[in-house]
C-alpha positions in Angstrom: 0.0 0.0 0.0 1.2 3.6 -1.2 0.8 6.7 0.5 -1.0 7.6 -2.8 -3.4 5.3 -2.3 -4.7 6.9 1.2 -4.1 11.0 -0.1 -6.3 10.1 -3.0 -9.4 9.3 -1.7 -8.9 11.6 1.3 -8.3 14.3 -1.2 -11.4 13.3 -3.0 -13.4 13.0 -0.2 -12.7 16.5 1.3 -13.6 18.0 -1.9 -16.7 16.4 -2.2 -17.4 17.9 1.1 -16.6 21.1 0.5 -18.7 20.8 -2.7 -21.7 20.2 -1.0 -20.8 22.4 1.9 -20.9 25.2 -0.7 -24.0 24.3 -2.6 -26.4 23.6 0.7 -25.3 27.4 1.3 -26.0 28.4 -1.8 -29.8 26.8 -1.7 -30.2 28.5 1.9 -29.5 31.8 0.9 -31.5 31.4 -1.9 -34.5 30.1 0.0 -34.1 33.0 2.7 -35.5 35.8 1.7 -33.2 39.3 1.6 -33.5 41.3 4.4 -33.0 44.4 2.5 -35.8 43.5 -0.4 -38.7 45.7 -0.8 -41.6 43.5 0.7 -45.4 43.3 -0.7 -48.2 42.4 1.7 -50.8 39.9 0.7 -53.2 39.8 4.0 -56.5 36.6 3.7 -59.0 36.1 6.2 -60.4 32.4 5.6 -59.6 29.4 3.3 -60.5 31.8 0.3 -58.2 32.2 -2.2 -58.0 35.1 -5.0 -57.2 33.9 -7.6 -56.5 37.4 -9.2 -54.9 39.0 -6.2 -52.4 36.6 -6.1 -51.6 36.8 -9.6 -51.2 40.9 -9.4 -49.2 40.3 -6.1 -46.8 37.6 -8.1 -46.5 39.9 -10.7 -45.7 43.1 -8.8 -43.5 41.1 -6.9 -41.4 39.2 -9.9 -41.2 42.7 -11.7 -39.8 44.7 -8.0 -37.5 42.0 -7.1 -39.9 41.9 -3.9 -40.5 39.1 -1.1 -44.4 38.6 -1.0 -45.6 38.4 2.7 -49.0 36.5 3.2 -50.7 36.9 6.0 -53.4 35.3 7.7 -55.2 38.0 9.8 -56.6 35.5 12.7 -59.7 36.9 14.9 -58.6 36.3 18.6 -61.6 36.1 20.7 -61.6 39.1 23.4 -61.6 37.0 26.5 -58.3 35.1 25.7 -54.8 36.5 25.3 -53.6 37.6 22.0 -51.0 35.5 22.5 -52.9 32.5 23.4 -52.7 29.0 21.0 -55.1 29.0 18.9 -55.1 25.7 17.8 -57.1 24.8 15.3 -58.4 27.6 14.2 -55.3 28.7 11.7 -55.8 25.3 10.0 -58.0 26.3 7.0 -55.2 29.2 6.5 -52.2 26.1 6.1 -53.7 25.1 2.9 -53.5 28.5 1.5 -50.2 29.4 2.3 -49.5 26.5 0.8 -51.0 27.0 -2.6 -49.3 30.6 -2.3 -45.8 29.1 -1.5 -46.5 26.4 -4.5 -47.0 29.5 -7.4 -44.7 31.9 -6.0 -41.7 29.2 -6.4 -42.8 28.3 -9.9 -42.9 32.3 -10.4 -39.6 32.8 -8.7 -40.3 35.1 -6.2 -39.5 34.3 -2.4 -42.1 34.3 0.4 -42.1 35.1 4.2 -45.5 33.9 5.7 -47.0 35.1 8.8 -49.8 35.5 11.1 -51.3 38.2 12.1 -53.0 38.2 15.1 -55.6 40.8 16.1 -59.4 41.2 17.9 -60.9 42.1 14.7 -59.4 42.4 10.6 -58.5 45.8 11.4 -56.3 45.0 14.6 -54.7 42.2 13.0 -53.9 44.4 9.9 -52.6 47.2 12.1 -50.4 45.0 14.0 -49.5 43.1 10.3 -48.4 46.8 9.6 -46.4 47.3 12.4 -44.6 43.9 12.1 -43.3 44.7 8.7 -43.0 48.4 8.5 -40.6 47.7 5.4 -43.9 46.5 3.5 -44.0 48.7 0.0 -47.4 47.9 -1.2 -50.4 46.1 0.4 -52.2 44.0 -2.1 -56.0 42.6 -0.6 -59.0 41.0 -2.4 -62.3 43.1 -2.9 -64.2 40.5 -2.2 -62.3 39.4 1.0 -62.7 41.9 3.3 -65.5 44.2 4.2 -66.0 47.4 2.6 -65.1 49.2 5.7 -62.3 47.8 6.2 -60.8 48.9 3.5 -61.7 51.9 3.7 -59.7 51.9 7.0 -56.7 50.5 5.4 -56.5 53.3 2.4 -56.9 55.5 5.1 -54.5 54.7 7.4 -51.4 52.6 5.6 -48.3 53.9 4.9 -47.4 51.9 1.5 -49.9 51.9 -1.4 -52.9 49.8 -1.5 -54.1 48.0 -4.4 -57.6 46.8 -4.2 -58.0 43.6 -6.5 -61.7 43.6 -7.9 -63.3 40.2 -7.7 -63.6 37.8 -10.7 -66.9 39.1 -12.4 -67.4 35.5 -13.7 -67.8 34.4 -10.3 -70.8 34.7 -8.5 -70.3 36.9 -5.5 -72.4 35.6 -2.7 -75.0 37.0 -1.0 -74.3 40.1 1.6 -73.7 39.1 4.8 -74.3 41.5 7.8 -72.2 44.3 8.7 -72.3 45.0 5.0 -74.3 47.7 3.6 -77.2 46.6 1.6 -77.4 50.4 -0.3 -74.2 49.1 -2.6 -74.3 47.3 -5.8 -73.0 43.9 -6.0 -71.0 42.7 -8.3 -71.7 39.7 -10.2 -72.7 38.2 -13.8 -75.8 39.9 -14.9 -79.0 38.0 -14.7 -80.3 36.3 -17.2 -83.8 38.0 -18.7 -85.5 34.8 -19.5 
């Protein structure tokens, strides 16, 4: 036995750990997102997804060199902590990160998801603001949050707000209370027959 015959394989095995020492590194950075990107909000209340919002948020984002931040704005009830588990109740919003994580990667733009916490959609959102203060734009669904509330949010963010009209080929349902009956809804005009 040579000494070549131990210094070769060593030799070959430290390279092939730095190798992969160096592309690991490579995929975690590229998986993290920046600190210093600008950074797009995408707040959902629910297990509803829209579809068009997302696609304006993916495409703001993958034009800006942005990180999109979902955010599940979670109702805490009053008489528990706002820190307290919630358990279950997040579940619903899993699946939609998910699909969110699922067509940002195929877009190539990175995500940092969070949950907002808050005693109503305009708490959470405030604190949502206050968490990520580097947040650029705001992108929300018409058709997921109340009329008010967004009339809160253009009135008090800091960013821009863009307001994503719902699908008009998809029947909007039925006005739930707390919504004012006086305004128009938006849907696919009835048949006359």
């Amino acid at each position: 036995m040579s000494v070549w015959d131990v210094v070769v394989p060593a030799g070959a095995l430290l390279l092939g750990v730095a190798v992969t020492a160096l592309v690991l590194r490579t995929r975690r950075r590229a998986t993290e997102p920046p600190a210093d990107r600008a950074r797009i909000l995408f707040p959902f209340v629910g297990a509803e997804l829209s579809e068009r919002a997302l696609q304006a948020t993916l495409r703001l984002a993958w034009a800006e060199e942005a990180v999109v931040v979902p955010a599940y704005l979670a109702s805490v009830p009053l008489p528990l902590s706002l820190d307290a588990p919630l358990g279950r109740a997040c579940d619903p919003a899993f699946a939609v990160f998910e699909a969110i994580e699922e067509r940002a990667s195929r877009a190539g733009v990175p995500v940092d998801g969070r949950i907002a916490r808050g005693r109503n959609v305009r708490h959470a959102l405030r604190n949502l603001m206050a968490d990520v203060p580097s947040a650029t734009r705001i992108v929300v669904a018409g058709d997921g949050f109340a009329v008010d509330d967004i009339a809160w949010l253009l009135r008090t963010a800091r960013g821009e707000v863009l307001v994503v009209r719902p699908d008009p080929a998809v029947p909007t349902p039925p006005p739930q209370a707390g919504h004012d009956p006086l305004l128009p809804s938006v849907g696919p005009p009835e048949d006359p027959a």
